[in-house]
N, C-alpha and C positions, 0 to 999 in steps of 0.2 A: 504494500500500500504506500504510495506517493503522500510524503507530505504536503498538510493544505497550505494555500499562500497565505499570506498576511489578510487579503480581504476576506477570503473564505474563512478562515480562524475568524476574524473578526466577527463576522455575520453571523456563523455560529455560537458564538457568545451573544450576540444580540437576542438570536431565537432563544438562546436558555432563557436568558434574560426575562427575556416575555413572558414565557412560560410561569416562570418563578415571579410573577408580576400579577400574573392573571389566577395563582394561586396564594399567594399571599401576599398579592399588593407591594408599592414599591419602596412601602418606606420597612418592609419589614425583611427587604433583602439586603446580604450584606457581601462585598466585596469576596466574602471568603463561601456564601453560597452559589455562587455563580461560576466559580472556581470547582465550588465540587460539583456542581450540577456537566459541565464540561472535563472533567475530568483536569484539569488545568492546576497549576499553581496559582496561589492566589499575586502573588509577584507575576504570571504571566497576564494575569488580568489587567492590572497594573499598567501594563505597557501599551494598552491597548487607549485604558481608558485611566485618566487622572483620579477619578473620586466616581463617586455616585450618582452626583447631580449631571455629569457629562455620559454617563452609560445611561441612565434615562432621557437625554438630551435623543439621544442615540436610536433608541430603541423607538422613540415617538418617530426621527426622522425614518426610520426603517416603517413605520405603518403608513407613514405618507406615502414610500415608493412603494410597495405591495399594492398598497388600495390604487394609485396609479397606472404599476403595472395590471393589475387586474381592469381596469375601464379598457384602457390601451387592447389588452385580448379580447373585451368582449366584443368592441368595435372593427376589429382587425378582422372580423369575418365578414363582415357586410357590406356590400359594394355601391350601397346607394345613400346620399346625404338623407334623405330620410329616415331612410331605415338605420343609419349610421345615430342618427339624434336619438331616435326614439331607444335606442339598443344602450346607448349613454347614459339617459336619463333612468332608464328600467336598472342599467346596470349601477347606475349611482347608485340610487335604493337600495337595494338589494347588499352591495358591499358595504354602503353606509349600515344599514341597519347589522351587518354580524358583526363587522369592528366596532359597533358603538357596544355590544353586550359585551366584548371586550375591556373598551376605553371605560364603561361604567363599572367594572368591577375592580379594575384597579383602582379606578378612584371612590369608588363606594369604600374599598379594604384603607384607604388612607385616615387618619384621624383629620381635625380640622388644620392643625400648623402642618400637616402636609400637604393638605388640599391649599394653606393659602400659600406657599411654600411654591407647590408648582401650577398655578393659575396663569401667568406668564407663557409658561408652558404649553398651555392647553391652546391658550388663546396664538400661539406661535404656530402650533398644529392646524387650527382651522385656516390661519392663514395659508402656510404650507401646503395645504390641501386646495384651495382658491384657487393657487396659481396653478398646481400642477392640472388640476381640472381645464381653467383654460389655456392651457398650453394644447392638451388634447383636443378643447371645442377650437382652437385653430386649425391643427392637425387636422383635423376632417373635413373643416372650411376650405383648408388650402389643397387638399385631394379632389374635394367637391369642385374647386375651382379649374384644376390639372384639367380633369374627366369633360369639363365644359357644362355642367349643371348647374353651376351658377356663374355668372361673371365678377370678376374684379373690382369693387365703388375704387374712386380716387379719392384723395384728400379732401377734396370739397363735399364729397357725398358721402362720407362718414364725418364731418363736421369737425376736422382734428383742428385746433387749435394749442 
């Protein structure tokens, strides 16, 4: 067996992470169960990630690209801007609604100073998830555009100022 790279280790430590998050919430993991959860030295974890507050930095930025990567596949099958929306928005829901029983349990398992501790956080995620969302509602705009199902506006006719 090949060892894994830096991002792969990495990433794998994120999923423990989660796991141990989504079971006993995040203020009740500690640097050294995450270590054991990955089989890892707790000095290997260390290297990955500073403290606590930066592996939970971490692991939110890891649900943004997931629930991203997931819109991205659900849309990647279907060939018409229509059908491309409507598969979007069904698929927002749908991955919104499992990652929020998620996002709700680890913050249900936090006491109140870790809920106000990481509110910054959250609110960092929704944003996070804003943009990666229309990044994709471009992505389908600008294929839609390719394909000739819709055309181009200029400057003028999207009102940019």
């Amino acid at each position: 067996m090949s060892p894994l790279s830096p991002q792969d280790e990495q990433a794998e430590i994120i999923q423990a992470t989660l796991r141990l998050y989504r079971q006993f919430g995040p203020d009740k993991v500690s640097m050294d169960d995450v270590a054991k959860a990955t089989g890892r030295s707790r000095t290997s974890i260390y290297y990955y990630f500073k403290n606590r507050d930066e592996m939970f930095r971490a692991a939110v930025d890891a649900i943004v690209l997931e629930m991203a990567k997931d819109l991205r596949k659900a849309v990647a099958d279907v060939r018409n801007l229509d059908e491309q929306v409507y598969t979007f928005c069904i698929s927002k829901l749908k991955i919104s609604r499992e990652w929020k029983l998620i996002l709700n349990a680890i913050w249900v398992s936090m006491d109140q100073k870790g809920q106000t501790k990481h509110v910054k956080t959250a609110e960092n995620l929704h944003e996070k998830l804003v943009y990666q969302e229309s990044l994709i509602l471009k992505e389908i705009l600008a294929a839609a555009a390719a394909r000739k199902e819709i055309r181009v506006l200029s400057a003028e006719e999207t009102d940019q100022r």
